[in-house]
C-alpha positions as CSV (number, residue, x, y, z in Angstrom):
1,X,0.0,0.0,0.0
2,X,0.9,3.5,-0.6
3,X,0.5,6.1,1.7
4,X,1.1,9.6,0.4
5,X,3.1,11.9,2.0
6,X,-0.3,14.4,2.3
7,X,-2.0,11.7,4.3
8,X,1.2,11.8,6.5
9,X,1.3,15.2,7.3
10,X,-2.1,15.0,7.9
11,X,-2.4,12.2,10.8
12,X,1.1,13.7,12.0
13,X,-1.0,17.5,12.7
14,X,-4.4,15.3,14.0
15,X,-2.0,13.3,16.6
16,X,-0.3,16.9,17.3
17,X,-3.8,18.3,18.0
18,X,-4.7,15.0,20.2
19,X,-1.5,15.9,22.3
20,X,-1.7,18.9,22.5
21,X,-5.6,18.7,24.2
22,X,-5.0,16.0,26.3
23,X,-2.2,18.1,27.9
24,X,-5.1,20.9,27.8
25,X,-6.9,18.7,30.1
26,X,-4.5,17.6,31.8
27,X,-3.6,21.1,33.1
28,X,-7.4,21.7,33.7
29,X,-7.4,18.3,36.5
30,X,-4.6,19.2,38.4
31,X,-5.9,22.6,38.9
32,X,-9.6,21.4,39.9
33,X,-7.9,18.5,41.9
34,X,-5.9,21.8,43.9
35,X,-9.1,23.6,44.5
36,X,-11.1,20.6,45.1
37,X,-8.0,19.4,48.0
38,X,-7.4,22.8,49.3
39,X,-11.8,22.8,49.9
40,X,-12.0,19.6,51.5
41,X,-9.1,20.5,53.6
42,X,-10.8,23.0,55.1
43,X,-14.0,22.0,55.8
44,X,-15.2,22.2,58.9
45,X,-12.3,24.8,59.3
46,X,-13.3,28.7,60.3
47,X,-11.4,30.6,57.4
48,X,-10.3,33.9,58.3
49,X,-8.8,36.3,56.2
50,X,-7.3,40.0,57.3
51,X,-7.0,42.0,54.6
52,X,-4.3,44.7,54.4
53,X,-3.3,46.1,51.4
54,X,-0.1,46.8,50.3
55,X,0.2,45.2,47.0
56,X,-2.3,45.5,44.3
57,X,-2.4,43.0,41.3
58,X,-4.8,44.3,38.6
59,X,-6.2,41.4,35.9
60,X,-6.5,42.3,32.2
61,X,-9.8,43.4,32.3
62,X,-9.0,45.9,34.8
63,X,-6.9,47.4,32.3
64,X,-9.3,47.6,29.4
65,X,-12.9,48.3,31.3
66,X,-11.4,50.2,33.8
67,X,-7.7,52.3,33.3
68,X,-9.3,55.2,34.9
69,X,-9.1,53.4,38.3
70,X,-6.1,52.0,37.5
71,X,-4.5,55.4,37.7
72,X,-6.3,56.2,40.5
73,X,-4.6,53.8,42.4
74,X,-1.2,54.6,41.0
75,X,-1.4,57.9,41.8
76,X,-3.3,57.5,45.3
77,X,-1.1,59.1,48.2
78,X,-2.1,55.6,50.0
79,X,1.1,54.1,48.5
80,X,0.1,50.8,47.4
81,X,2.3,48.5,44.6
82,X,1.2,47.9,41.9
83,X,2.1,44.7,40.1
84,X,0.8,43.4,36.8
85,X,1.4,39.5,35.9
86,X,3.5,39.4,33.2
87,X,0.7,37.5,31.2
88,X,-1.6,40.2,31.7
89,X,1.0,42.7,30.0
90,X,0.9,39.9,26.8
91,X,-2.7,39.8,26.7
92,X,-3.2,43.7,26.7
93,X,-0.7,43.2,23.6
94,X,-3.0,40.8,22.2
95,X,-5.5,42.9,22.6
96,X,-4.5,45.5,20.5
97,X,-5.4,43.3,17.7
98,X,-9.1,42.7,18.8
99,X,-11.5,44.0,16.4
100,X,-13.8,45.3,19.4
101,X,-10.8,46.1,21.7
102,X,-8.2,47.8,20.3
103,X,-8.6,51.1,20.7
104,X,-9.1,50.4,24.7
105,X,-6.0,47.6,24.5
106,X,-3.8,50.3,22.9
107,X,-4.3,53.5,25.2
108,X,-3.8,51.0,28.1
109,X,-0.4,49.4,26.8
110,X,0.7,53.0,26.3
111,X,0.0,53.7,30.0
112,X,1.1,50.1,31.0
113,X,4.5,50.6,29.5
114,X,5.1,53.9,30.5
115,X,4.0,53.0,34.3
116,X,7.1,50.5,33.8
117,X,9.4,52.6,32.1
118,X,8.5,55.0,35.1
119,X,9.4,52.2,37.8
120,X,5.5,52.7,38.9
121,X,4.7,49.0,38.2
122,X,6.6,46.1,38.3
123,X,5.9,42.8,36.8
124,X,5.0,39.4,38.2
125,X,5.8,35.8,36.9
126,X,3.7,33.1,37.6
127,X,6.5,31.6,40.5
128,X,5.8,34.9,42.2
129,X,9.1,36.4,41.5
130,X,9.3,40.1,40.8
131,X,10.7,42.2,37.9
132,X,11.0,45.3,36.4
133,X,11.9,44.4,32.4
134,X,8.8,43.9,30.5
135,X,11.4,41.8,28.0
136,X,10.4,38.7,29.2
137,X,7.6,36.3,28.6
138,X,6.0,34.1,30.8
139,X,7.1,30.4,30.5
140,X,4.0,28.5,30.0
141,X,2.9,25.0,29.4
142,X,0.9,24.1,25.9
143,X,-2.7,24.2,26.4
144,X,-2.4,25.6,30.4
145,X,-4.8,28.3,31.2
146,X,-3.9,31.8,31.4
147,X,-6.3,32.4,34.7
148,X,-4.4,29.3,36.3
149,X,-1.1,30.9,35.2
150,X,-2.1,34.0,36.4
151,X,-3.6,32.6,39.6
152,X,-0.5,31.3,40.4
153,X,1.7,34.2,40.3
154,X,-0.8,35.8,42.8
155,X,-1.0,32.6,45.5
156,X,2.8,32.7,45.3
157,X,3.1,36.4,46.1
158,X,0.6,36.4,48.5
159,X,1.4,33.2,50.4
160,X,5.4,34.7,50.6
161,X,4.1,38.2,51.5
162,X,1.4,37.1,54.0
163,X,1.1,34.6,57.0
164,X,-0.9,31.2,58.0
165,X,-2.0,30.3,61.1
166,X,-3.7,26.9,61.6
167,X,-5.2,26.2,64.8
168,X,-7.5,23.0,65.9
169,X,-10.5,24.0,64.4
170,X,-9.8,27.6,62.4
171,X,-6.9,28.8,59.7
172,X,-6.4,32.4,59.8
173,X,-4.3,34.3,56.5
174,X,-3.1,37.8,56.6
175,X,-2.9,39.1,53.0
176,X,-1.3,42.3,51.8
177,X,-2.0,41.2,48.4
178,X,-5.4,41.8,46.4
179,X,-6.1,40.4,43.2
180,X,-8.7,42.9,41.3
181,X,-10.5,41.0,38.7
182,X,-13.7,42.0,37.0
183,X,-14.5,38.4,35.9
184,X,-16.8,36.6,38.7
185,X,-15.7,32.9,37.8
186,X,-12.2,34.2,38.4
187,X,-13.1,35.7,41.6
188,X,-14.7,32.4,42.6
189,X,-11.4,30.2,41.9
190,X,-9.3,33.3,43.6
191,X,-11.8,33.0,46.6
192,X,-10.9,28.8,47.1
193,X,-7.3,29.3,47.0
194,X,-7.9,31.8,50.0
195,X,-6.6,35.2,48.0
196,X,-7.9,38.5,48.5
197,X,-10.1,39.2,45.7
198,X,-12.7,42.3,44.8
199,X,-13.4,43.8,41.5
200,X,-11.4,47.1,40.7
201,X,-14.9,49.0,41.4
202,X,-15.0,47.5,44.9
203,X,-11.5,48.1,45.5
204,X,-11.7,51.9,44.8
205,X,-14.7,52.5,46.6
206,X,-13.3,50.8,49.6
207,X,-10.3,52.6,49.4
208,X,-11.8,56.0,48.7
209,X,-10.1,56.4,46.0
């Protein structure tokens, strides 16, 4: 039998594609089988959280729906940090190609990048280590998620900026870290993994900003 060299190609690209979703769903389990351990650890635990903010990590959307209070809390005399996951800088750089987002993607890269350039943001891998070079990307697995990636630079910095203390029957955190997302399901998965999560509209109006 003959097999053409088309045909070839062609099973080689499905069995790429096969790979390449399994992997997909692989990375989807292991973070479901974290929340799902990190939930059934705690039950029957009181979870108590103290909140004091120091360090401010905005989500994408932040930066498209809502720059305004962005700069609000850059410029607020409260002196918080601002620090932007480094795959939130790539996805406002996406954006800029979005037929419907553009326009918002590019005014916020200009202000994203100058806020670096300016030393007024710094930039966060998904390990939790800090930067100030927006030259790097963020090493990522095929197929993984960009809210687990991002997820996980925020536990990392918050769990090596904050404090756990288990007793018999309570665990209590104290986070200097707050993740502002607009997106509810990402608030949700923030909210099992014990972070400090509010919208950016929350946040400001707390703040008094």
């Amino acid at each position: 039998a003959v097999v053409s060299t088309q045909s070839t190609g062609e099973m080689a690209e499905l069995r790429e594609k096969r790979d390449q979703l399994r992997e997909k769903l692989e990375q989807q389990q292991v973070q479901e089988d974290r929340i799902s351990k990190a939930v059934k650890e705690l039950q029957g635990q009181r979870i108590l959280i103290t909140v004091r903010p120091r360090i401010i990590v905005p989500d994408t959307n932040c930066f498209i729906d809502s720059l305004s209070k962005i700069k609000a809390i850059v410029e607020s005399s409260a002196g918080y940090r601002l620090i932007v996951p480094l795959l939130v800088l790539d996805e406002v750089r996406g954006l800029c190609k979005s037929e419907t987002k553009a326009e918002a993607a590019s005014t916020a890269l200009d202000t994203l990048e100058s806020l670096i350039t300016a030393r007024s943001v710094t930039l966060l891998t998904s390990k939790g280590n800090v930067m100030e070079s927006a030259e790097f990307r963020e090493a990522r697995m095929a197929g993984e998620c960009n809210d687990d990636v991002i997820l996980a630079g925020v536990r990392h910095l918050s769990d090596n900026t904050g404090t756990k203390v288990s007793e018999k029957d309570s665990v209590h955190y104290t986070r200097s870290v707050v993740f502002l997302t607009n997106d509810g399901n990402l608030r949700v998965k923030a909210h099992a993994l014990q972070l400090a999560v509010m919208s950016i509209s929350d946040f400001v109006k707390r703040a008094n900003l």
